[in-house]
C-alpha positions in Angstrom: 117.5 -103.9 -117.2 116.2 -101.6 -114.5 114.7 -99.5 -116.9 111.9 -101.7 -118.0 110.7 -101.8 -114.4 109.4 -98.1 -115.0 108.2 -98.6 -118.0 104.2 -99.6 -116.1 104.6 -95.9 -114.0 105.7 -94.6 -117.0 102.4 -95.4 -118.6 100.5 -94.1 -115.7 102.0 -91.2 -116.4 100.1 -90.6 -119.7 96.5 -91.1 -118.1 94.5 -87.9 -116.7 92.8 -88.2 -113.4 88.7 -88.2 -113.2 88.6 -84.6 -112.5 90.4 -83.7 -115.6 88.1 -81.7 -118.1 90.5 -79.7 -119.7 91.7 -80.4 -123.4 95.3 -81.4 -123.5 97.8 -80.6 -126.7 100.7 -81.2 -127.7 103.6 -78.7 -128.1 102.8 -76.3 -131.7 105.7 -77.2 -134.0 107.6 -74.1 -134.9 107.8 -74.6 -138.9 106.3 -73.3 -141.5 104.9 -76.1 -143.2 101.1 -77.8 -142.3 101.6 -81.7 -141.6 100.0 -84.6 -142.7 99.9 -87.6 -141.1 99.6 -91.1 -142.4 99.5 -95.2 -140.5 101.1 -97.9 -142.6 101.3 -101.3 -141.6 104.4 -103.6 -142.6 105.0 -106.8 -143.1 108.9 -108.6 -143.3 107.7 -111.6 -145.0 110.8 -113.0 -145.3 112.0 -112.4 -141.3 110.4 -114.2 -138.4 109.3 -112.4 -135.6 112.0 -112.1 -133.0 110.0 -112.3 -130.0 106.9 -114.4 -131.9 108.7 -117.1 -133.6 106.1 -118.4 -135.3 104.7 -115.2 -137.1 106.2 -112.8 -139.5 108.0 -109.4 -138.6 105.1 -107.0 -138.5 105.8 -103.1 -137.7 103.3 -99.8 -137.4 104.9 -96.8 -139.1 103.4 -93.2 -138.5 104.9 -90.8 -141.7 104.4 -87.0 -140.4 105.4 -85.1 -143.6 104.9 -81.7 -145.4 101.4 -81.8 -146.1 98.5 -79.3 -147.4 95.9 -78.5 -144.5 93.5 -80.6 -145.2 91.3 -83.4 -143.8 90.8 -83.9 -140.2 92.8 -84.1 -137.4 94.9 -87.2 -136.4 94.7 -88.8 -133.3 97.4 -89.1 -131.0 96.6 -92.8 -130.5 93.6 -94.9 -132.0 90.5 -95.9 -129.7 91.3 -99.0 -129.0 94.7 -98.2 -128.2 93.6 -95.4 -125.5 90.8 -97.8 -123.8 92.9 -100.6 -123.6 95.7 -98.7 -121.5 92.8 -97.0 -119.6 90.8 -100.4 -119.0 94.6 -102.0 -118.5 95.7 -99.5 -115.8 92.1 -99.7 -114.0 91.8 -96.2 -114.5 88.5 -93.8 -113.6 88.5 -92.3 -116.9 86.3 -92.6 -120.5 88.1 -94.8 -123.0 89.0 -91.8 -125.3 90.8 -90.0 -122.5 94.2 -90.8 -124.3 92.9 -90.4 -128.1 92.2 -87.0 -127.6 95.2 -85.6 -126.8 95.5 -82.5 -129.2 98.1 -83.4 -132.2 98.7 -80.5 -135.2 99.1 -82.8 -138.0 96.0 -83.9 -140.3 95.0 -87.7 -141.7 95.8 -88.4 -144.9 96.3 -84.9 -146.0 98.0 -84.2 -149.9 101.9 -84.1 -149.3 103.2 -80.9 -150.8 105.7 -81.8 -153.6 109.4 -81.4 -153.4 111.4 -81.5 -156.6 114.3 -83.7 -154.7 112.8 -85.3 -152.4 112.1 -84.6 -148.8 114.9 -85.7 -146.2 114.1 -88.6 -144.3 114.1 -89.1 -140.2 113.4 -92.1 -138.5 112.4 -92.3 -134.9 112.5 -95.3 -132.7 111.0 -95.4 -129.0 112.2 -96.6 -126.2 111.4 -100.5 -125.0 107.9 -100.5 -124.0 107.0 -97.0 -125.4 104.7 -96.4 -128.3 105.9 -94.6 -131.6 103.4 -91.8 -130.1 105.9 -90.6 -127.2 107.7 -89.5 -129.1 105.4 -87.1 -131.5 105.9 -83.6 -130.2 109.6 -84.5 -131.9 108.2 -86.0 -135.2 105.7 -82.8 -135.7 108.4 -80.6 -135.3 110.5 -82.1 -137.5 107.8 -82.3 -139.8 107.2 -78.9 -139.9 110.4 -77.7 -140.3 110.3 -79.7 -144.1 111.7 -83.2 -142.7 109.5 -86.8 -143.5 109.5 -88.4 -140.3 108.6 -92.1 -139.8 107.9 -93.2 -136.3 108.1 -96.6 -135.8 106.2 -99.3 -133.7 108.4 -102.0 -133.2 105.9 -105.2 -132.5 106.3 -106.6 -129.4 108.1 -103.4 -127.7 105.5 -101.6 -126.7 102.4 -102.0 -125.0 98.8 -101.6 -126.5 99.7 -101.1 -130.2 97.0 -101.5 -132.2 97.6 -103.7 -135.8 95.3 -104.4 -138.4 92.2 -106.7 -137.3 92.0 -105.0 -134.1 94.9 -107.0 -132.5 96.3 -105.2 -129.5 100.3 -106.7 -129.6 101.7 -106.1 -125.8 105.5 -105.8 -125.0 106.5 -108.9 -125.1 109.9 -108.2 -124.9 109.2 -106.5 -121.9 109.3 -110.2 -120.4 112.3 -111.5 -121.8 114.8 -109.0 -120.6 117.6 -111.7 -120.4 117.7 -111.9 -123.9 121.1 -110.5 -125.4 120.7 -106.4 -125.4 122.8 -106.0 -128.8 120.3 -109.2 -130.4 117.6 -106.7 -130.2 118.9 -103.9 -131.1 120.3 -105.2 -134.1 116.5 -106.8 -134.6 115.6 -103.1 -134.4 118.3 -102.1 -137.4 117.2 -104.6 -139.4 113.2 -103.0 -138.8 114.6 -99.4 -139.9 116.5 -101.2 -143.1 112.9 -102.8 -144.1 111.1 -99.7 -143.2 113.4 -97.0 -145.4 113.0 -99.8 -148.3 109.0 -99.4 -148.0 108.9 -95.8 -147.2 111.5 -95.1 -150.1 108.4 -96.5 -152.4 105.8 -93.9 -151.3 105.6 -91.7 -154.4 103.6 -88.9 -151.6 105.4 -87.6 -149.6 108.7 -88.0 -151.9 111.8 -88.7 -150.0 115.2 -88.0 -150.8 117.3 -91.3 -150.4 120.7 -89.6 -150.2 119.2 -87.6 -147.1 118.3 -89.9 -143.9 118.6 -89.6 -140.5 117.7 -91.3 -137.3 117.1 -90.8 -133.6 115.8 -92.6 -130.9 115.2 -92.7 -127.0 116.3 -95.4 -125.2 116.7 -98.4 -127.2 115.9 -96.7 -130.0 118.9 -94.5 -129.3 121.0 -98.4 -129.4 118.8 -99.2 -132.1 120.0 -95.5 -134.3 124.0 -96.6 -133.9 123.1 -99.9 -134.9 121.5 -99.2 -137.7 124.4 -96.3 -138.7 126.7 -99.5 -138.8 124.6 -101.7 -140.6 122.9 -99.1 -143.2 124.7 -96.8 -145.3 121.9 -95.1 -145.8 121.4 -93.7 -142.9 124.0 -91.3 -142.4 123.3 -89.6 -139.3 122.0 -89.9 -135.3 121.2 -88.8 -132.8 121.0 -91.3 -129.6 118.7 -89.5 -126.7 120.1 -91.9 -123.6 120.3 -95.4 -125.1 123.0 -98.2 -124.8 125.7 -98.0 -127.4 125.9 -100.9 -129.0 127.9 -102.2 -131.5 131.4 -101.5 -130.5 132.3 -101.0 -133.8 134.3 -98.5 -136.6 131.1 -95.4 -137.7 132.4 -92.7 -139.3 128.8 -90.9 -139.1 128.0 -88.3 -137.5 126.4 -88.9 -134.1 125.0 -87.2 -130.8 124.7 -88.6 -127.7 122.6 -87.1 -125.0 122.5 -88.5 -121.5 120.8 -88.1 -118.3 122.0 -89.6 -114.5 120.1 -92.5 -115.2 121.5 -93.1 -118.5 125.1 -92.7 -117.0 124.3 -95.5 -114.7 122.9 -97.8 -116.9 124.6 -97.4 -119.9 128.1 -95.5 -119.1 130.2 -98.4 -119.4 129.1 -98.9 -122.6 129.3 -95.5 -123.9 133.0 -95.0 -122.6 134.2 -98.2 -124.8 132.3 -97.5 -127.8 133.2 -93.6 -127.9 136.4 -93.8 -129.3 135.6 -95.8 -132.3 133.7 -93.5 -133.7 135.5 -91.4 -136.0 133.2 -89.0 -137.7 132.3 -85.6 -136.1 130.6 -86.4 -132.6 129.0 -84.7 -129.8 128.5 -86.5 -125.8 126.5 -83.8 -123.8 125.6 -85.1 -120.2 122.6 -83.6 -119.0 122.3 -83.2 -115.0 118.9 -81.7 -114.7 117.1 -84.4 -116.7 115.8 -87.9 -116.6 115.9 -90.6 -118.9 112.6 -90.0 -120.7 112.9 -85.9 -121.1 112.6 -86.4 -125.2 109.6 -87.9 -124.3 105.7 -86.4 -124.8 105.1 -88.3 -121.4 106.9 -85.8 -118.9 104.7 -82.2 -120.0 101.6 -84.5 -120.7 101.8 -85.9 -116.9 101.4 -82.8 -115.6 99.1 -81.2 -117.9 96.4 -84.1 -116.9 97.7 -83.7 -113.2 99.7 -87.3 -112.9 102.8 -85.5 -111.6 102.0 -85.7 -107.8 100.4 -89.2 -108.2 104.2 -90.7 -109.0 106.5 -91.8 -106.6 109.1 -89.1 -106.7 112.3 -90.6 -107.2 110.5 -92.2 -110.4 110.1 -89.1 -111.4 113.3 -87.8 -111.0 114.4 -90.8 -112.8 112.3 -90.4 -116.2 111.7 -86.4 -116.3 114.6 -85.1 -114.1 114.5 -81.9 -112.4 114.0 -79.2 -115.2 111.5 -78.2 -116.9 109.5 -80.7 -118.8 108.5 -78.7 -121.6 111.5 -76.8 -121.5 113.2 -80.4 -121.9 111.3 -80.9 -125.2 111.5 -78.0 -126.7 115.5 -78.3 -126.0 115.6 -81.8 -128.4 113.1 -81.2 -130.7 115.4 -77.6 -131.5 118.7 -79.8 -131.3 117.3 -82.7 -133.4 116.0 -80.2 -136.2 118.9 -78.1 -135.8 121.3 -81.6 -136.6 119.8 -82.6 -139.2 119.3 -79.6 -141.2 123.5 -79.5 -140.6 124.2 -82.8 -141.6 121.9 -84.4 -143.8 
């Protein structure tokens, strides 16, 4: 998939340049709830890996939720996760460059009670991409009175840090012949273990009859897959990923698509669209690129990466709008579709 060959200057695309001093933050959610934030690590014991036969099915799960305001800050990635992308890329930078990107959610702070439950959103990235690209969405969200759980699919992303200190690399970024709808539907059957796990967590208390789903790229495949497989999940949003299974899903579902989606992915989207019978939404978006939902496009420019990228790979991950405009336009849509439909 031509996609994955980005996926290296779309990790460039994350790292500051020497020079930079400035602090760099994220987007402030819009909510009125504070927001904790919390790292769990998984384990499928009764699933073999799918790209790492010979070990179990591990995953990293970030939960942003409703939280008191207290604690510390969170990180927007760990240490070991920022230097090894800095040391990786052969960048002129300090190790932390990438952990101290500017989050507004707190570590482990108290989850404020909800007599029903909060609802529940999962997020899935795209192939090589972290479960932190997409955490301008998740804050939002989060703030706004949603539990979001990002998830870290191992083996799809590079330099994700796991307990132990292990550093698991994208794997799957080498095996791109391998069936596109096998790992997608790998990636429903992570979201099916993760609601079971997250469903446990007596703080922050989610409401099983509410939960959601969106994802970017193959997490987008990954959210119709897992609305055919998982009756819990009951709605999704798909942000310019392949469409995948061809099947009957009377859920709702949104699908958003840039030109490079179109090419990649069209084909696909034109047979499946038909079949699904609940209320639906296909918006094609000219002016953006295929990673627009992302954090990547507003934090490339605001460590001054923009001008370092070849610019037709620009065009083809950020578009030609407004990144942050771009953001704030899905994390409003996203929040604005699941307060609708869940």
């Amino acid at each position: 998939m031509r996609i994955l060959l980005i996926v290296t200057t779309l990790l460039l695309a994350l790292a500051a340049p020497a020079s930079a001093t400035k602090p760099v933050g994220l987007l402030k959610p819009e909510g009125p709830f504070p927001i904790g934030h919390r790292t769990l690590h998984l384990t499928d014991a009764g699933r073999a890996d799918l790209w790492m036969p010979d070990r179990r099915r591990e995953l990293m799960v970030s939960l942003w939720y409703p939280a008191f305001p207290l604690g510390k800050p969170a990180e927007y990635m760990t240490a070991a996760e920022s230097a090894a992308t800095v040391q990786g890329l052969k960048l002129d930078l300090p190790d932390n460059a990438l952990q101290q990107i500017r989050v507004h959610s707190r570590e482990d702070a108290p989850a404020l009670p909800a007599s029903r439950g909060w609802p529940l959103v999962v997020l899935s990235p795209g192939m090589g991409n972290g479960r932190t690209t997409l955490t301008t969405l998740a804050e939002q969200l989060a703030s706004k009175g949603f539990v979001v759980a990002g998830v870290d699919h191992a083996y799809e992303a590079y330099n994700v840090e796991f307990p132990g200190g292990r550093l698991l690399q994208c794997q799957a970024c080498q095996n791109a012949g391998r069936p596109l709808q096998t790992a997608m539907d790998n990636r429903a059957q992570d979201v099916t273990f993760v609601l079971g796990e997250v469903l446990k967590q007596q703080a922050p208390r989610v409401d099983a009859s509410r939960i959601g789903m969106a994802g970017h790229s193959m997490g987008g495949g990954a959210t119709v897959h897992a609305l055919a497989t998982d009756a819990r999940v009951k709605a999704g949003v798909n942000m310019d990923g392949p469409f995948y299974p061809v099947v009957d899903i009377p859920k709702p579902l949104a699908l958003f698509t840039s030109p490079v989606g179109e090419e990649e992915f069209g084909m696909g989207w034109d047979a499946a669209w038909p079949r699904l019978t609940g209320w639906k939404e296909r918006r094609y978006l000219a002016e953006s690129g295929h990673s627009s939902a992302t954090d990547n496009g507003y934090l490339a420019i605001a460590l001054g990466q923009k001008d370092k990228m070849p610019p037709n790979t620009w065009l083809r991950l950020y578009g030609t709008g407004d990144t942050v405009e771009w953001v704030r336009f899905f994390r409003t849509y996203l929040t604005e579709f699941f307060q609708a439909r869940l």
